[in-house]
N, C-alpha and C positions, 0 to 999 in steps of 0.2 A: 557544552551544555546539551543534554538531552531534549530532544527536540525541534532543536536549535538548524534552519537550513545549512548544510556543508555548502551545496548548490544554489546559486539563486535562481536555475530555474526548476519549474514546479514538476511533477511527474505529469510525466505527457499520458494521454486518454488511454492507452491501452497498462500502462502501470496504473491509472488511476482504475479501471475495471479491476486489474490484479487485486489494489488496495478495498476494494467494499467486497469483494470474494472472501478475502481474509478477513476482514472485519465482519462480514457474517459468518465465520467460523468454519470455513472449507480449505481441507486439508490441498495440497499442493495436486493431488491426482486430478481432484474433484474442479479445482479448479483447470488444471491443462485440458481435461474433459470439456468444460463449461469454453474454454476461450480455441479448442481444436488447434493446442500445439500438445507438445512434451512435456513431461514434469520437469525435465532436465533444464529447459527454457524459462520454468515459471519460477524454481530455482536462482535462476541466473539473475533475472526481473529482479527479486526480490532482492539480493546482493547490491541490484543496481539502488533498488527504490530505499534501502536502511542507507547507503553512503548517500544520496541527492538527500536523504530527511536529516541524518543524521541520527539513525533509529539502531538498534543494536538487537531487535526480533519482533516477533509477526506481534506478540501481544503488543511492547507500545506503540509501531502501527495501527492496530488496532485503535488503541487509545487515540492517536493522533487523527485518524479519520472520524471516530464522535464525537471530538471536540471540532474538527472543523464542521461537520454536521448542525452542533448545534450553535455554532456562530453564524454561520447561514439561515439557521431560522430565525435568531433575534435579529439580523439583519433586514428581513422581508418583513 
């Protein structure tokens, strides 16, 4: 199921920086730029964080960080 955790555990802080990078819509340079690794690294990241979400590209990523967004705000 898309969406659906492969992993049960969560992306750790530095994938979770990756994941609002790309959900504000910066390309892989921009973000190696932004976090002072490699593209090749945020690449790699990104492999890691679609198989722990069970995600298959950056757009439902994308999708999956503003729906947890806004389940955190009806939460508070």
């Amino acid at each position: 199921m898309v969406g659906e955790a492969v992993n049960p555990r969560g992306p750790s802080q530095r994938e979770h920086a990756i994941i609002q990078l790309v959900a504000e819509g910066c390309k892989n340079r921009e973000i190696a730029d932004s976090l002072g690794t490699t593209e090749h690294v945020v690449k790699n990241y990104l492999r890691v964080i679609y198989d722990k979400l069970g995600l298959w590209n950056r757009v439902e990523l994308a999708l999956w960080y503003e729906a947890r967004q806004h389940e955190q705000a009806y939460q508070a």
